[in-house]
LUMPA-898854 format. One record per residue: z negated, y negated, x negated of N, C-alpha, C in turn; residue in three letters; residue number from 1. Coordinates in Angstrom, 1 decimal. Atoms other than C-alpha are relative to their C-alpha. Last residue first. Layout:
BEGIN
<node n_zz="Z" n_yy="Y" n_xx="X" ca_zz="Z" ca_yy="Y" ca_xx="X" c_zz="Z" c_yy="Y" c_xx="X" rest="ALA" nr="NUM"/>
...
END
This chain:
BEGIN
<node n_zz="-0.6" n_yy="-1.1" n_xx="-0.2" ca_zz="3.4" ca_yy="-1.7" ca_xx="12.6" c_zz="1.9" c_yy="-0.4" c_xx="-0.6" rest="UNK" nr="85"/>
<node n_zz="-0.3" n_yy="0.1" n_xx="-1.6" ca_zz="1.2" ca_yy="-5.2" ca_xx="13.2" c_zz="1.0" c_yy="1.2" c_xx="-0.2" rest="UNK" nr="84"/>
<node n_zz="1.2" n_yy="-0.7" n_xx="-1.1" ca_zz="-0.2" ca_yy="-4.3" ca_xx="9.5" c_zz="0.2" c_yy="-0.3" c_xx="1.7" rest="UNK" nr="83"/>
<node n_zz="0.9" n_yy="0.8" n_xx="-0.1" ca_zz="3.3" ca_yy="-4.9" ca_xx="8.2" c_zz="-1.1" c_yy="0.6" c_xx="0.5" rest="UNK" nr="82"/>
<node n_zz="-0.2" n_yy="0.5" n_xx="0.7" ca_zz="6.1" ca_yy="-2.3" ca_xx="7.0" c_zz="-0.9" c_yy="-1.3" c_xx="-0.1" rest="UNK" nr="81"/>
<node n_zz="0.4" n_yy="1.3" n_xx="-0.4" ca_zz="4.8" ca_yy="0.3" ca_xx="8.1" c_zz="-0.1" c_yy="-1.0" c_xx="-0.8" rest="UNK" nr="80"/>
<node n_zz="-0.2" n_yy="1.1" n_xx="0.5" ca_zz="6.0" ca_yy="3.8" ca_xx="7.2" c_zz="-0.3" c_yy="-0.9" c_xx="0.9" rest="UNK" nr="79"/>
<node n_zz="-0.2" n_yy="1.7" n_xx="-0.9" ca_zz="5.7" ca_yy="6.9" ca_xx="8.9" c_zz="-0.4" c_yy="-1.0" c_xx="-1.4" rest="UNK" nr="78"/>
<node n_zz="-1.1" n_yy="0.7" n_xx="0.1" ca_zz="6.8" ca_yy="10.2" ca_xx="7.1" c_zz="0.1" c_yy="-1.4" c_xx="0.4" rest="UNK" nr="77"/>
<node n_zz="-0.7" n_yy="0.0" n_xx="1.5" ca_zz="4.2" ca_yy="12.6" ca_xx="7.4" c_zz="1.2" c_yy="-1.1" c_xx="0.4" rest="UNK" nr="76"/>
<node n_zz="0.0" n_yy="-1.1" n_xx="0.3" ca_zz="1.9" ca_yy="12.0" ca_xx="10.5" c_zz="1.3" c_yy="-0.6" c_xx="-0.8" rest="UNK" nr="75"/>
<node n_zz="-1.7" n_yy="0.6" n_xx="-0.6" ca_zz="-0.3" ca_yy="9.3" ca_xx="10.4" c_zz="0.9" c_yy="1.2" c_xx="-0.7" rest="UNK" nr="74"/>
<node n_zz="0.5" n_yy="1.3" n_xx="-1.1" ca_zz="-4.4" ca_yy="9.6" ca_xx="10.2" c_zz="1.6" c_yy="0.3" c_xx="0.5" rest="UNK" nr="73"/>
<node n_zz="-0.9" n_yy="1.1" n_xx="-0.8" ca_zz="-4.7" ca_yy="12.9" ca_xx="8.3" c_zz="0.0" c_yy="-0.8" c_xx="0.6" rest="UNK" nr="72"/>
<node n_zz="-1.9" n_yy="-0.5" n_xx="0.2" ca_zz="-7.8" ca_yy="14.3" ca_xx="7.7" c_zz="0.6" c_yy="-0.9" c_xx="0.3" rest="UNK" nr="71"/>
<node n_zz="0.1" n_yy="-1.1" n_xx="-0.2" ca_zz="-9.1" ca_yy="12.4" ca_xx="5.8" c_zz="-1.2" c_yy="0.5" c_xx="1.2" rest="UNK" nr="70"/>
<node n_zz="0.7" n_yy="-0.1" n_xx="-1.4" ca_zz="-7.2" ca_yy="9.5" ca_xx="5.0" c_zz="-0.4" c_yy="1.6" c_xx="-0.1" rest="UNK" nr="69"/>
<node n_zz="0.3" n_yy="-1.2" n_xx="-0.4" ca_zz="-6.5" ca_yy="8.5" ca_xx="1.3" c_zz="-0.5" c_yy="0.3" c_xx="1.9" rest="UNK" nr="68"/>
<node n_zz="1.3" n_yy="-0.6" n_xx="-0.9" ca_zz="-5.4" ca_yy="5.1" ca_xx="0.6" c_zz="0.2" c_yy="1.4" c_xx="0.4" rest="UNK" nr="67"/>
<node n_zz="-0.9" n_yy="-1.6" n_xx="-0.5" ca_zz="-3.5" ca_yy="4.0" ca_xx="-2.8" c_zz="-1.2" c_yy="0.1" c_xx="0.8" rest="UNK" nr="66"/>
<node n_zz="1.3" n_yy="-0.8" n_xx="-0.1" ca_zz="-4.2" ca_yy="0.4" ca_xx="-3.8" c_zz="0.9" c_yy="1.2" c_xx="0.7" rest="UNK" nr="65"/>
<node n_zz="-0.5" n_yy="-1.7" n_xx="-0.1" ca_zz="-1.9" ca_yy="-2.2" ca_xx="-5.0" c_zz="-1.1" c_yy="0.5" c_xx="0.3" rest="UNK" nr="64"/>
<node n_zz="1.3" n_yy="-0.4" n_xx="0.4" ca_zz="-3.1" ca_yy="-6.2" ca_xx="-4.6" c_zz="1.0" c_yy="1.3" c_xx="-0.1" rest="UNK" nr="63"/>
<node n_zz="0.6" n_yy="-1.3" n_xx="-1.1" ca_zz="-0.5" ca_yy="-8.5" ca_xx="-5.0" c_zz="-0.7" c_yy="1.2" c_xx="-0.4" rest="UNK" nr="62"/>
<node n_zz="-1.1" n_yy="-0.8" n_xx="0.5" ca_zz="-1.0" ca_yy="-11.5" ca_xx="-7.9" c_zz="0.0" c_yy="1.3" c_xx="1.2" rest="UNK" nr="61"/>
<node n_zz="-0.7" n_yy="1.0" n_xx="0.1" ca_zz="-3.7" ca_yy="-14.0" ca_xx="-7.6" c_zz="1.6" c_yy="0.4" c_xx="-0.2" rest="UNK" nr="60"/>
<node n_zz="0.2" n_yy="0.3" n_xx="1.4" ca_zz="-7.0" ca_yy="-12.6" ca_xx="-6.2" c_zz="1.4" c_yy="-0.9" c_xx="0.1" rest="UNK" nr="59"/>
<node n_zz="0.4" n_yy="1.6" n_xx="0.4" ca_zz="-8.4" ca_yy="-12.8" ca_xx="-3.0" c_zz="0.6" c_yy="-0.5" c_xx="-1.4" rest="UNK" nr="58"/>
<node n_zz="-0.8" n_yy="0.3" n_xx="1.4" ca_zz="-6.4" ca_yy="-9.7" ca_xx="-1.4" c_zz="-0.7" c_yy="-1.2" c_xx="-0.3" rest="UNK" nr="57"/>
<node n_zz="-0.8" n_yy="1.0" n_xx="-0.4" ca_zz="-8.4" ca_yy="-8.5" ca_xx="2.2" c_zz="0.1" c_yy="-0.5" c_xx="-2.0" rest="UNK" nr="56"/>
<node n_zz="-0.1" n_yy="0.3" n_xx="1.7" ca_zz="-9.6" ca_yy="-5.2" ca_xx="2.7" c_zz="1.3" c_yy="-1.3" c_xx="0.0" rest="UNK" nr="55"/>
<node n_zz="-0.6" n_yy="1.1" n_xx="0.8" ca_zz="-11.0" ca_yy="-4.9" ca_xx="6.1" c_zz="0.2" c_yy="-0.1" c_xx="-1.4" rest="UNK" nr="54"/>
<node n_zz="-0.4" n_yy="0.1" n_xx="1.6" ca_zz="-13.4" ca_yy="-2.2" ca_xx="7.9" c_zz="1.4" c_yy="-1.4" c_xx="-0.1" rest="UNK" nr="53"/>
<node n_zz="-0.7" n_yy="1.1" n_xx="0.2" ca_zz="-15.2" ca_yy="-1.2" ca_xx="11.1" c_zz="0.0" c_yy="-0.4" c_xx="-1.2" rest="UNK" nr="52"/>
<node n_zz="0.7" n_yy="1.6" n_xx="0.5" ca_zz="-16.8" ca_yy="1.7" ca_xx="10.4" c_zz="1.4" c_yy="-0.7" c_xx="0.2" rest="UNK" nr="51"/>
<node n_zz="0.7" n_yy="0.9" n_xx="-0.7" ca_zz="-16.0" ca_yy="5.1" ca_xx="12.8" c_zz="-0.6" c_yy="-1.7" c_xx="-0.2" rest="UNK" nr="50"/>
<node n_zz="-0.4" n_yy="0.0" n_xx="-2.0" ca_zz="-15.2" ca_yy="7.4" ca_xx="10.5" c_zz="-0.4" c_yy="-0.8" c_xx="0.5" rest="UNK" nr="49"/>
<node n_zz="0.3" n_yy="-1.1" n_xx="-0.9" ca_zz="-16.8" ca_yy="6.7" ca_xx="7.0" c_zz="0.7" c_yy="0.1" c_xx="1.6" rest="UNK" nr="48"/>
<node n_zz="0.2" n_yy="0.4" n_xx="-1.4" ca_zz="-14.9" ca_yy="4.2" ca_xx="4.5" c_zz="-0.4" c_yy="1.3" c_xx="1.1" rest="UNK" nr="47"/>
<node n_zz="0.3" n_yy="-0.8" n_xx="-1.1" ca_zz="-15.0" ca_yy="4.6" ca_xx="1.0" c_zz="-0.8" c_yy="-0.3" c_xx="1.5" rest="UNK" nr="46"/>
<node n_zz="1.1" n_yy="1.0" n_xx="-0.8" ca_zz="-14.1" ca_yy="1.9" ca_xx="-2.2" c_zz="0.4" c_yy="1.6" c_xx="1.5" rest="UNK" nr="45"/>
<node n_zz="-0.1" n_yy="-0.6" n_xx="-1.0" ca_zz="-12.8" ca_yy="2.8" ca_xx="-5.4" c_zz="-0.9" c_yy="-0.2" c_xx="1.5" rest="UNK" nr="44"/>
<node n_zz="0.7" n_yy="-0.4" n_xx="-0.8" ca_zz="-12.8" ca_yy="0.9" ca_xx="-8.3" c_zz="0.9" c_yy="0.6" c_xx="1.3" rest="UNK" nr="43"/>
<node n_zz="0.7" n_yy="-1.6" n_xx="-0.2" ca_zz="-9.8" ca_yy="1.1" ca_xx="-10.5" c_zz="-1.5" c_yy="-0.1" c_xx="0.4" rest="UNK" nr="42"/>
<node n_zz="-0.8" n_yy="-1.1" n_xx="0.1" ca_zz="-8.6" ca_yy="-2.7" ca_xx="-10.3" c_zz="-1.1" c_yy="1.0" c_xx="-0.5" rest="UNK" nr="41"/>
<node n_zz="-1.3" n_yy="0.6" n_xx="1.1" ca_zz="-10.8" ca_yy="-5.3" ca_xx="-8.7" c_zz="0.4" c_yy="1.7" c_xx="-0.2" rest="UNK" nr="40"/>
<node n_zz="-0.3" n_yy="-1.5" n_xx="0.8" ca_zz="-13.4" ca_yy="-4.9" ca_xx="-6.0" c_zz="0.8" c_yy="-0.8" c_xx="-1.1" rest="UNK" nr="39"/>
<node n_zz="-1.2" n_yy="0.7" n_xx="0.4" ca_zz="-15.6" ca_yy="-8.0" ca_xx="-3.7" c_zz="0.1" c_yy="1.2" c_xx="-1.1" rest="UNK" nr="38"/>
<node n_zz="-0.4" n_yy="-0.2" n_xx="1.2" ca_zz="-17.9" ca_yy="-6.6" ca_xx="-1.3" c_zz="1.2" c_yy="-0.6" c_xx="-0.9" rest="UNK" nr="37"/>
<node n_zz="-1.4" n_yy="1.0" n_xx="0.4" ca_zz="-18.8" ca_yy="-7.6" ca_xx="2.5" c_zz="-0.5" c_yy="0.3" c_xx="-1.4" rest="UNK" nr="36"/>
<node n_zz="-0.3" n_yy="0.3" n_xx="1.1" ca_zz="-21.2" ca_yy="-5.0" ca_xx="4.4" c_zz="1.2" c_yy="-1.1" c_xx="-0.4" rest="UNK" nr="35"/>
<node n_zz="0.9" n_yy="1.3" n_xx="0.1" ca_zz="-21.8" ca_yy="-5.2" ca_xx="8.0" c_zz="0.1" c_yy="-0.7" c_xx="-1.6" rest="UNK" nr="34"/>
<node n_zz="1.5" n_yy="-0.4" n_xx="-0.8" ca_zz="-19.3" ca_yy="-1.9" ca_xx="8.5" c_zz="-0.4" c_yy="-1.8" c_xx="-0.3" rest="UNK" nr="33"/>
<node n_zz="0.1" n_yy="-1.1" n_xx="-0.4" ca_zz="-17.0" ca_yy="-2.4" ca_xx="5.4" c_zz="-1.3" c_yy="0.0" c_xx="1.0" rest="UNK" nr="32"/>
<node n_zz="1.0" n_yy="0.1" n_xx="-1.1" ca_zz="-15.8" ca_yy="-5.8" ca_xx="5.0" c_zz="0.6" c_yy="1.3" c_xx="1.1" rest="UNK" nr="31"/>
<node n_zz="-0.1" n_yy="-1.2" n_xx="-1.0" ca_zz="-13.9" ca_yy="-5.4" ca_xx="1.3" c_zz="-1.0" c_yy="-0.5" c_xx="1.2" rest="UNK" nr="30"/>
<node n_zz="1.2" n_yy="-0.3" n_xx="-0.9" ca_zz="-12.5" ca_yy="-8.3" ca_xx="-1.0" c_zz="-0.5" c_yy="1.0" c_xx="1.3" rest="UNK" nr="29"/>
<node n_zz="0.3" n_yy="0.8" n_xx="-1.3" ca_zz="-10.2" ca_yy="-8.8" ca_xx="-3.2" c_zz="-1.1" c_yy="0.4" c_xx="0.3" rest="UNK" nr="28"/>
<node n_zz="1.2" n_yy="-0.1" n_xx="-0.4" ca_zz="-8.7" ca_yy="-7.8" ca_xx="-6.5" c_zz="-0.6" c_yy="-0.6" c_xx="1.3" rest="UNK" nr="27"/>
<node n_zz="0.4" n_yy="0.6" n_xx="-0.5" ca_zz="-5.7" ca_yy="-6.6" ca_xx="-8.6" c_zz="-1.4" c_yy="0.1" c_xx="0.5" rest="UNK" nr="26"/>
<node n_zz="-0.4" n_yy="1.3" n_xx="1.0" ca_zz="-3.7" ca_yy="-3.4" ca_xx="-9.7" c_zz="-1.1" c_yy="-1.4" c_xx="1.2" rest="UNK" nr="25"/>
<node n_zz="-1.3" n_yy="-0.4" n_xx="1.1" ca_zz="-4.5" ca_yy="0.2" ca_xx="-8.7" c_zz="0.3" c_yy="-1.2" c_xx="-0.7" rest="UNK" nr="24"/>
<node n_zz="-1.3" n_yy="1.2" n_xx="0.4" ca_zz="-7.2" ca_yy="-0.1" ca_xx="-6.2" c_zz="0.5" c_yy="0.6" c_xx="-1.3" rest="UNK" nr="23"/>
<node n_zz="0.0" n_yy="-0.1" n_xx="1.3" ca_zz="-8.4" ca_yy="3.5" ca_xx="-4.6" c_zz="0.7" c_yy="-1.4" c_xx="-0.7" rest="UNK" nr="22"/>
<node n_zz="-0.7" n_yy="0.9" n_xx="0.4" ca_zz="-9.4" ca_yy="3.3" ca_xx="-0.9" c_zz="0.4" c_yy="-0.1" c_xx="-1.5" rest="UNK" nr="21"/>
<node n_zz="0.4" n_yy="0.4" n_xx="1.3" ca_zz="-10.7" ca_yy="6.1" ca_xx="0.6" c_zz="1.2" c_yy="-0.6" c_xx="-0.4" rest="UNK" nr="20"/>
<node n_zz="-1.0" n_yy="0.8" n_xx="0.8" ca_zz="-10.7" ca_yy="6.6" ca_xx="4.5" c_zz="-0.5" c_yy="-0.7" c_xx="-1.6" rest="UNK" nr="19"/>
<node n_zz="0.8" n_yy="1.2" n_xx="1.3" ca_zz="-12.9" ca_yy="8.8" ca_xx="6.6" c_zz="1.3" c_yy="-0.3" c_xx="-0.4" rest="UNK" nr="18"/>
<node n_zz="-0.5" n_yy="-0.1" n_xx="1.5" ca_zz="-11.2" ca_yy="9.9" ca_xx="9.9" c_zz="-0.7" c_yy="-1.2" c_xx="-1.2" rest="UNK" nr="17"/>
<node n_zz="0.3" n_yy="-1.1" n_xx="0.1" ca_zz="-12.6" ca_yy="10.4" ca_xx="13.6" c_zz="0.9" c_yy="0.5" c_xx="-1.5" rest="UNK" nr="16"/>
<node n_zz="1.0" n_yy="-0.5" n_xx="-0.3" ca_zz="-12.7" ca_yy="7.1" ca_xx="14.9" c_zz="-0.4" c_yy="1.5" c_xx="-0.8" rest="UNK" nr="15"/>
<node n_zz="-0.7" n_yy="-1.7" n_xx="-0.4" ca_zz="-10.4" ca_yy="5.6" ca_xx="12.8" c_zz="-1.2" c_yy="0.4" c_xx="0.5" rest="UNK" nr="14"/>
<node n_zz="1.0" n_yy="-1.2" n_xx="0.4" ca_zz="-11.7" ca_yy="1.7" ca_xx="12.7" c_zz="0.9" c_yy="1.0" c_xx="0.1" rest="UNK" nr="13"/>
<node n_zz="-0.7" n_yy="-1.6" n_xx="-0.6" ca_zz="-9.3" ca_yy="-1.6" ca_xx="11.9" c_zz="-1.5" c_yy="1.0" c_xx="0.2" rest="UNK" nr="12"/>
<node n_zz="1.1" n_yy="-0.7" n_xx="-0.7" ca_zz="-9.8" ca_yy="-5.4" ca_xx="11.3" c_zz="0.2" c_yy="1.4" c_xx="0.2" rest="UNK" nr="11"/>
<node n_zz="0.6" n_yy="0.5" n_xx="-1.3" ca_zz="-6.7" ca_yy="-6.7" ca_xx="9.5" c_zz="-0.9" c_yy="1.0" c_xx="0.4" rest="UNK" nr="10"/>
<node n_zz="-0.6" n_yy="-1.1" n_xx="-0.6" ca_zz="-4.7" ca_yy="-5.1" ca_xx="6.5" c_zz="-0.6" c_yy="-0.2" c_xx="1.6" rest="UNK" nr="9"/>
<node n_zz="1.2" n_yy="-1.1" n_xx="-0.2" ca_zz="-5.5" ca_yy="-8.3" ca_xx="4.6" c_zz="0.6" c_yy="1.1" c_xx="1.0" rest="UNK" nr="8"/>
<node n_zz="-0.2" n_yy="-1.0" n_xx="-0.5" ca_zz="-3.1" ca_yy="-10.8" ca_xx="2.5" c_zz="-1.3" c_yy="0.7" c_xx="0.6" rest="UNK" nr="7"/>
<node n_zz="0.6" n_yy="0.8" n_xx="-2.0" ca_zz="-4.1" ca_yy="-13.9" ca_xx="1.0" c_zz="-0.1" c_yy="0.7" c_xx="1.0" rest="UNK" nr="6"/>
<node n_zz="0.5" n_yy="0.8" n_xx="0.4" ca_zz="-1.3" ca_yy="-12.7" ca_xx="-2.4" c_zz="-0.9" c_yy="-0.5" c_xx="1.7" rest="UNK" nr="5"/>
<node n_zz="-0.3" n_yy="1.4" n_xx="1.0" ca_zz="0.4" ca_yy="-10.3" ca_xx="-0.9" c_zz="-1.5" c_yy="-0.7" c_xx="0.0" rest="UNK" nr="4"/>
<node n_zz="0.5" n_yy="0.9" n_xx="-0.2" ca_zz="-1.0" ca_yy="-6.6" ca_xx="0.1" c_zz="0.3" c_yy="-1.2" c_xx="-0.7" rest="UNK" nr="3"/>
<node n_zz="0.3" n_yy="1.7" n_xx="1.0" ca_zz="0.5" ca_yy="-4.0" ca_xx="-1.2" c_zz="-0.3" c_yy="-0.8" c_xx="1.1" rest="UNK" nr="2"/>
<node n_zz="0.0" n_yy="1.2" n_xx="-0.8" ca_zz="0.0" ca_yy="0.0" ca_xx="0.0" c_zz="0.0" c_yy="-1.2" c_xx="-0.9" rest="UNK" nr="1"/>
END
């Protein structure tokens, strides 16, 4: 996933899927559940079923991160090219 420069993937929960976040390049900011965190490149950041979450780009260059769902959230092949789908 990239995220521009200001960018965020907007508010989201999975009811019934954890989600791990891996950054790859860059740095922002996370609002996981009640929590708010700020990451940079190779941390890792984990989302339990059900939390309300957000990762939003603060830095100055686009963010990269690889997410994990588990299990599955979206079945093999979808693409999205914005967070409105």
């Amino acid at each position: 996933m990239t995220l521009p420069v200001g960018g965020d993937i907007g508010s989201e929960t999975h009811a019934t899927t954890d989600q791990t976040f891996i950054i790859v390049k860059g740095e922002g900011r996370a609002n996981i559940g009640n929590e708010i965190q700020p990451f940079e490149k190779k941390d890792i950041l984990f989302v339990p079923a059900g939390t309300v979450h957000d990762i939003v780009n603060t830095g100055q260059v686009d963010l990269k991160l690889l997410t994990v769902y588990s299990p599955p959230n979206h079945p093999d092949g979808t693409v999205q090219a914005t967070k409105e789908g």
